[in-house]
Short mmCIF file of the C-alpha atoms (twelve columns), coordinates in Angstrom:
data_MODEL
# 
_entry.id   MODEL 
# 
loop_
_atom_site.group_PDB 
_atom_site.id 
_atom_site.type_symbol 
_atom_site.label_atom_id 
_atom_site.label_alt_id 
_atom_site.label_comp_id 
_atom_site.label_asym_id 
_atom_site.label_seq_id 
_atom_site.Cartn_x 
_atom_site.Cartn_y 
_atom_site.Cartn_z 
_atom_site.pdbx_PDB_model_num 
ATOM 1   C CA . UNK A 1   -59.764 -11.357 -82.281 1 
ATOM 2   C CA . UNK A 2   -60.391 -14.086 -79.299 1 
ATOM 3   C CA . UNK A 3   -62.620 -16.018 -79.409 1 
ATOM 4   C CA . UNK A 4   -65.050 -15.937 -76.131 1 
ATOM 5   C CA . UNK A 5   -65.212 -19.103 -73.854 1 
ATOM 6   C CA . UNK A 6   -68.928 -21.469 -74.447 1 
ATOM 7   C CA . UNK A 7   -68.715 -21.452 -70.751 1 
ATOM 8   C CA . UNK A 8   -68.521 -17.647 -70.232 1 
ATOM 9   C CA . UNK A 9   -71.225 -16.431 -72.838 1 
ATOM 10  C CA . UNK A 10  -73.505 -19.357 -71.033 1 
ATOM 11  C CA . UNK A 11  -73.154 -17.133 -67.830 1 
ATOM 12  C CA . UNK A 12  -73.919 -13.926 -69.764 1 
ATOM 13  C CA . UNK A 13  -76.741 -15.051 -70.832 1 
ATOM 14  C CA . UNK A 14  -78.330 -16.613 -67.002 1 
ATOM 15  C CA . UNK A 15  -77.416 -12.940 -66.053 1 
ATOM 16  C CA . UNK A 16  -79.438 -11.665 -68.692 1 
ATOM 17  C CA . UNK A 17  -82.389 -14.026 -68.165 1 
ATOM 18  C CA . UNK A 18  -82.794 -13.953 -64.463 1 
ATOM 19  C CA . UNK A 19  -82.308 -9.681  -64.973 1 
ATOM 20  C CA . UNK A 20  -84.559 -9.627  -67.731 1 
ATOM 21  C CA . UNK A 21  -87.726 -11.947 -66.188 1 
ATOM 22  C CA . UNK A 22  -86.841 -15.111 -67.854 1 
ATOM 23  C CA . UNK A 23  -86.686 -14.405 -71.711 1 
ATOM 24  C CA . UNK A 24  -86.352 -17.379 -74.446 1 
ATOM 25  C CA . UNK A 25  -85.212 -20.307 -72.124 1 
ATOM 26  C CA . UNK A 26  -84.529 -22.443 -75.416 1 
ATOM 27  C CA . UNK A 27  -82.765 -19.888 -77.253 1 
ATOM 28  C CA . UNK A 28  -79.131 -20.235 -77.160 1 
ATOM 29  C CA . UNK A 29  -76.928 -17.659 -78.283 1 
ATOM 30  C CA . UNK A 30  -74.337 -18.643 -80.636 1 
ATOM 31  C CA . UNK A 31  -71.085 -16.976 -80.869 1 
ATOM 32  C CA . UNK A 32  -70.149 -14.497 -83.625 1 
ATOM 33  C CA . UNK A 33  -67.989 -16.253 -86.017 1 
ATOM 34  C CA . UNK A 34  -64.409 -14.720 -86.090 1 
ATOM 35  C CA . UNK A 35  -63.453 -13.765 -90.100 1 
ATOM 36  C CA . UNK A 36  -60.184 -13.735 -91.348 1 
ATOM 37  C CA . UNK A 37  -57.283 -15.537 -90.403 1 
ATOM 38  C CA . UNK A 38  -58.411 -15.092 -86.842 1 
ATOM 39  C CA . UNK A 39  -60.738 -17.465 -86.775 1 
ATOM 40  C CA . UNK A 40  -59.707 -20.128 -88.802 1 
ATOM 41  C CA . UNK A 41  -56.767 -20.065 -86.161 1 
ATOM 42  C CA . UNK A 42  -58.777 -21.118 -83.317 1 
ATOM 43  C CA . UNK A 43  -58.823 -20.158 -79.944 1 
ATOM 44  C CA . UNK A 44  -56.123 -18.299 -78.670 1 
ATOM 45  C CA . UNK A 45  -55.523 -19.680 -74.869 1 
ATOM 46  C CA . UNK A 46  -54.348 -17.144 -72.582 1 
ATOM 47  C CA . UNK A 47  -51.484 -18.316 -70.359 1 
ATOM 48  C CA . UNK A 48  -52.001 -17.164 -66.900 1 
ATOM 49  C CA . UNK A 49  -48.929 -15.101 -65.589 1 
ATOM 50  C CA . UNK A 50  -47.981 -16.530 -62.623 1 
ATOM 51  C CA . UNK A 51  -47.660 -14.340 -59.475 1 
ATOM 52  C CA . UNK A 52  -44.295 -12.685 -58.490 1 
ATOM 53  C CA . UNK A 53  -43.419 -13.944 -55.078 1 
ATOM 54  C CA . UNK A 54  -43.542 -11.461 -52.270 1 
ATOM 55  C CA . UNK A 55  -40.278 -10.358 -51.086 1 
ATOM 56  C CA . UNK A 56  -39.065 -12.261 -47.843 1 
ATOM 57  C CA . UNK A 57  -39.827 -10.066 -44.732 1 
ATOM 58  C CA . UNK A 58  -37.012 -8.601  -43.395 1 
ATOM 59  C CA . UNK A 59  -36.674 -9.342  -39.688 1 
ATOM 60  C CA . UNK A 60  -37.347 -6.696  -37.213 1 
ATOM 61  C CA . UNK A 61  -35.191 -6.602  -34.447 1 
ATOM 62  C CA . UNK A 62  -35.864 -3.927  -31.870 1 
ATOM 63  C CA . UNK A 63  -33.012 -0.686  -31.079 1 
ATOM 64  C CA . UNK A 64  -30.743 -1.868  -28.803 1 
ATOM 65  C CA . UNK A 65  -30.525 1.273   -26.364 1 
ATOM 66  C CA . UNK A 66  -27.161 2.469   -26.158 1 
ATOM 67  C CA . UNK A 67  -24.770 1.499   -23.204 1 
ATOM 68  C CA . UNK A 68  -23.169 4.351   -21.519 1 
ATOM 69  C CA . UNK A 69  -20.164 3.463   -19.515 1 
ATOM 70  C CA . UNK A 70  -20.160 3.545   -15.820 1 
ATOM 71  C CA . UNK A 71  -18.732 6.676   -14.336 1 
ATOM 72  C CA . UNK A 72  -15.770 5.683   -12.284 1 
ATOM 73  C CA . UNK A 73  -16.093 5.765   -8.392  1 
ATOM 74  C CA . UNK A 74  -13.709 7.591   -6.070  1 
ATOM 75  C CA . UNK A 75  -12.035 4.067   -5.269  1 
ATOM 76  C CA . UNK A 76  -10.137 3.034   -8.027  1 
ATOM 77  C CA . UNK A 77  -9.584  -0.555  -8.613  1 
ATOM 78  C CA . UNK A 78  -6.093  -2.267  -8.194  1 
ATOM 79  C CA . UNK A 79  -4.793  -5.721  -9.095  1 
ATOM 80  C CA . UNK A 80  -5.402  -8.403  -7.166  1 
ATOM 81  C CA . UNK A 81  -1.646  -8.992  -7.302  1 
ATOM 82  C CA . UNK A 82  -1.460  -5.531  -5.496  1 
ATOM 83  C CA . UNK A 83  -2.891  -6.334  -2.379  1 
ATOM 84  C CA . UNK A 84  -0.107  -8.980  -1.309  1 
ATOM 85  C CA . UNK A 85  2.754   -6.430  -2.322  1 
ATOM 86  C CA . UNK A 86  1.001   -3.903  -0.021  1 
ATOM 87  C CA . UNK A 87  0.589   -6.060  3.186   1 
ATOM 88  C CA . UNK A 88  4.336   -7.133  2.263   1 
ATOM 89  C CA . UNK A 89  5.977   -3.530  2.403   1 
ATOM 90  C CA . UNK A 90  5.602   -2.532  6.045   1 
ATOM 91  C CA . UNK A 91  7.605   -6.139  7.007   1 
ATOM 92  C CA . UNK A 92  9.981   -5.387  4.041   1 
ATOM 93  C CA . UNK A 93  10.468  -1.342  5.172   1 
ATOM 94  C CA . UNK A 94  11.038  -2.547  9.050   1 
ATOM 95  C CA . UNK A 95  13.880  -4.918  8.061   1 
ATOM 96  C CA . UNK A 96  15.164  -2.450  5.455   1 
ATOM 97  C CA . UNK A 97  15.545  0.018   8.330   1 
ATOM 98  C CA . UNK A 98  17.030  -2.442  10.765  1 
ATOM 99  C CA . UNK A 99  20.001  -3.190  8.279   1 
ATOM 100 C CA . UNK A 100 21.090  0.185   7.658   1 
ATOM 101 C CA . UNK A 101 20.350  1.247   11.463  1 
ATOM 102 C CA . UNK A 102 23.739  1.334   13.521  1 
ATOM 103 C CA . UNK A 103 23.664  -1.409  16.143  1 
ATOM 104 C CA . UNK A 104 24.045  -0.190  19.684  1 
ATOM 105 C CA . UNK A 105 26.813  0.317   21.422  1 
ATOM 106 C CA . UNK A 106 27.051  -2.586  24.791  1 
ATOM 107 C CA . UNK A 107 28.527  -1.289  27.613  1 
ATOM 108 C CA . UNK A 108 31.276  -3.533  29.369  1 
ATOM 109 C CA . UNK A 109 29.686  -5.454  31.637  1 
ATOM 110 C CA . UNK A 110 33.295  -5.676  33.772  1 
ATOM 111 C CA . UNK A 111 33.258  -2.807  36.330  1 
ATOM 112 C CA . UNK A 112 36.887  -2.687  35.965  1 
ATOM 113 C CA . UNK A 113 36.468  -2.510  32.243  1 
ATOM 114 C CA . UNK A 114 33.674  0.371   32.742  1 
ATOM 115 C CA . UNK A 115 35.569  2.413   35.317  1 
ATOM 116 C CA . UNK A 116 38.646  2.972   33.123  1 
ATOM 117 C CA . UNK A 117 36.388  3.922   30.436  1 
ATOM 118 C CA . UNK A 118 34.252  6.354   32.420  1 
ATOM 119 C CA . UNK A 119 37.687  7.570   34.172  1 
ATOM 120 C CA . UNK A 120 38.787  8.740   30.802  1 
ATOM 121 C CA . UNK A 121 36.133  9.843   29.628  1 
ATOM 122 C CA . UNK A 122 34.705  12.144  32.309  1 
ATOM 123 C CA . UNK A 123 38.285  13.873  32.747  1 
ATOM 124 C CA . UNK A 124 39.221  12.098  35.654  1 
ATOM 125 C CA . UNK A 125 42.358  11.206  34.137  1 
ATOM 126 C CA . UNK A 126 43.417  15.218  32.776  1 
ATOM 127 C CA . UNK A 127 43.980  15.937  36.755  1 
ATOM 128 C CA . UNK A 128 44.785  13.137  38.304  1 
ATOM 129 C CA . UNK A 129 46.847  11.579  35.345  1 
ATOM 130 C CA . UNK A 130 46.066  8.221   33.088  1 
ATOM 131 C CA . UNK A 131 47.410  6.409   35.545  1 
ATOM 132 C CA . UNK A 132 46.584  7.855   39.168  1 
ATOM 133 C CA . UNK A 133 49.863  9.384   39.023  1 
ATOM 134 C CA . UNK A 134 48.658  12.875  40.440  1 
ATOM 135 C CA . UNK A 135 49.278  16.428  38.434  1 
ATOM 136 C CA . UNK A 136 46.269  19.190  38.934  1 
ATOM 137 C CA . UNK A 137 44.911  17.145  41.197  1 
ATOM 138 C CA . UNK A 138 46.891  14.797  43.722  1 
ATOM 139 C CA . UNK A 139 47.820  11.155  42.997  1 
ATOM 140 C CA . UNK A 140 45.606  8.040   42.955  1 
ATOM 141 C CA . UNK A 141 47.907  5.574   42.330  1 
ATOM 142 C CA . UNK A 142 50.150  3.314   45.018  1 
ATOM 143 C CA . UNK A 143 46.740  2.941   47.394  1 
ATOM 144 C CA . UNK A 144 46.503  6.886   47.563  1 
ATOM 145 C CA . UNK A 145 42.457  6.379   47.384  1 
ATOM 146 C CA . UNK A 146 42.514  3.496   50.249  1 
ATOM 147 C CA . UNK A 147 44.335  5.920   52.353  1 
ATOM 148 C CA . UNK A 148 42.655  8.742   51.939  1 
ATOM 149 C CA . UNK A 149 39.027  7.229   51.958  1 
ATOM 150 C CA . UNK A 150 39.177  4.112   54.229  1 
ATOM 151 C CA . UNK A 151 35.237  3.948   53.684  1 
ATOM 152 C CA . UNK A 152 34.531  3.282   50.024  1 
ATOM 153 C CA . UNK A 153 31.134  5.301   50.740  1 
ATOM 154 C CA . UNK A 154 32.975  8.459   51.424  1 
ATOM 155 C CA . UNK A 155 34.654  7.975   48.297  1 
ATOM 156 C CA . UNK A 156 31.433  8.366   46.176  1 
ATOM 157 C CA . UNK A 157 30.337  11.222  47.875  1 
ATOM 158 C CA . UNK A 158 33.405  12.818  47.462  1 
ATOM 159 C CA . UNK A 159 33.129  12.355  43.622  1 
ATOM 160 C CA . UNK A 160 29.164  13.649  43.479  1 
ATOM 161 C CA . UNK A 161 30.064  16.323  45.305  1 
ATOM 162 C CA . UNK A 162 33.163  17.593  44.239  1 
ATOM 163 C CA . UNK A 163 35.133  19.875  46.449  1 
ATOM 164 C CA . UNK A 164 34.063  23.112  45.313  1 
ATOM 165 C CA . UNK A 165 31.633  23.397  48.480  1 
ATOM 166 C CA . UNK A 166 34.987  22.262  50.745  1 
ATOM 167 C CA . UNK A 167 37.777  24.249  49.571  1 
ATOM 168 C CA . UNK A 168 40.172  25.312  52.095  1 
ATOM 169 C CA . UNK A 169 39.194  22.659  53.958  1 
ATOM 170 C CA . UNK A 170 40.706  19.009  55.339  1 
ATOM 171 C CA . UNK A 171 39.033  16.269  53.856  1 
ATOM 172 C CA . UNK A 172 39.567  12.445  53.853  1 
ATOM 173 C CA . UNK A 173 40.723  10.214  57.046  1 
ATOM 174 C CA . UNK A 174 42.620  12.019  59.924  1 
ATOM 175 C CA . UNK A 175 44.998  8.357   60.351  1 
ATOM 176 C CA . UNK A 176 46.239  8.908   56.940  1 
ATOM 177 C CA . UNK A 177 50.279  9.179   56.301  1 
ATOM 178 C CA . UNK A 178 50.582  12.700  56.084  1 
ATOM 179 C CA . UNK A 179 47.368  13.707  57.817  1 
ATOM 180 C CA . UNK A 180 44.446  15.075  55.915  1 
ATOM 181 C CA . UNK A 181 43.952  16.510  51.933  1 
ATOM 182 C CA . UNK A 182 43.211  20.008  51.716  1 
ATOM 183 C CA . UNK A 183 40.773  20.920  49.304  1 
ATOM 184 C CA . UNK A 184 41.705  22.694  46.376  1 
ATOM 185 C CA . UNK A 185 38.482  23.469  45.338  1 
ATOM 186 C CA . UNK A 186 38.939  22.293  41.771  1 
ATOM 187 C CA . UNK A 187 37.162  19.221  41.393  1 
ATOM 188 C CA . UNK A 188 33.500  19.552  40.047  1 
ATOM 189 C CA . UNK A 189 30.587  17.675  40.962  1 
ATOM 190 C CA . UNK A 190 29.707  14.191  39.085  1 
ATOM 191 C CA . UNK A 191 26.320  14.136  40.391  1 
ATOM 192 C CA . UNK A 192 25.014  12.752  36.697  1 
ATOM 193 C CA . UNK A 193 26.592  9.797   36.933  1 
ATOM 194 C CA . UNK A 194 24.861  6.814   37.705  1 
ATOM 195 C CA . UNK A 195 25.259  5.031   40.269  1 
ATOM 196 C CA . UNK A 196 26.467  1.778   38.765  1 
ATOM 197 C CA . UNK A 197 29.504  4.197   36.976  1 
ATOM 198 C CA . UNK A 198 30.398  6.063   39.901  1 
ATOM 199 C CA . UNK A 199 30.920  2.342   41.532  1 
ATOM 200 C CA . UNK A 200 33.045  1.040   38.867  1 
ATOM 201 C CA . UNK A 201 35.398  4.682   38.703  1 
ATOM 202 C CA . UNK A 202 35.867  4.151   42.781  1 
ATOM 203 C CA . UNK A 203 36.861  0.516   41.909  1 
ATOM 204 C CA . UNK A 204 38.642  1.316   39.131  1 
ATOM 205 C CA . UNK A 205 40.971  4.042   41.267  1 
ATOM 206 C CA . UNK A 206 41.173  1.536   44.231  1 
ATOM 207 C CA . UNK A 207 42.049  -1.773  42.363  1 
ATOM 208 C CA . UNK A 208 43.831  -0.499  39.706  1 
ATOM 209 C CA . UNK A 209 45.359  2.520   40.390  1 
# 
């Protein structure tokens, strides 16, 4: 059995006093001798148990809200690289174009040159022969056209015309070797020439022929 502290029954017995109206002042209450082994041992001392630390606090951190994605707009984003390519393209397509596009055809700039072509090539030549030398339609050749059209301008109106609208008719100079062409009424109308062509055929068949 332990032994009670001098100090604590001393308290006791103030309690008791000062509860019980003052008692025997000089009286002094001696403790109850321990038998046995007990008491011949001593006081026991009590070791105080010292306190378990508190756990650490754990840190509170508040909920992060959640991050939704933003919804994609109707423009979508491109490269930066993309833009250059883009104002590059039209330049590139427009060159692209040109080297695959057949270059145009010059006319001849001799009206020589550019009445042979246009007598071949408007059938001049199927009546009056490559080389003025007459067959459906008479000759050209030797000064033929000088003689029959002194005037050059009677000449080109002869070929925008044609001689449907004179056939049966003389045409051409009355002085000529011969006298006057009767028209056959064969020879169409060129009237879609220009004039700068139907110049060059009458100095083509003049000149040349």
């Amino acid at each position: 059995m332990a032994e009670i502290p001098e100090h604590l029954l001393r308290r006791s017995k103030e309690r008791r006093a000062a509860a019980g109206g003052g008692g025997d002042s000089g009286a002094v209450d001696s403790p109850t001798p321990a038998s046995g082994a007990a008491a011949s041992a001593g006081p026991v001392e009590v070791a105080a148990v010292p306190a378990a630390p508190a756990p650490p606090a754990l840190p509170t951190t508040a909920a992060q809200p959640k991050q939704t994605p933003p919804l994609p707009t109707g423009r979508a984003r491109f490269p930066v690289w993309v833009m250059p390519v883009l104002a590059v393209l039209p330049v590139f397509g427009f060159f692209y174009a040109q080297a695959y596009q057949t270059p145009p055809v010059e006319a001849p700039t001799d009206p020589l040159v550019l009445g042979a072509e246009k007598y071949r090539e408007v059938g001049c030549s199927g009546c009056h022969g490559a080389a003025g030398e007459g067959g459906v339609g008479p000759a050209l050749a030797g000064g033929d056209s000088l003689l029959t059209f002194p005037d050059e301008e009677d000449q080109k109106k002869w070929i925008r015309s044609g001689s449907s609208a004179f056939a049966g008719q003389p045409y051409g100079s009355a002085t000529r070797p011969g006298g006057q062409r009767i028209a056959l009424g064969g020879m169409p109308a060129f009237g879609g020439l220009s004039d700068e062509e139907v110049d060059a055929i009458v100095k083509y068949e003049r000149e040349k022929l």
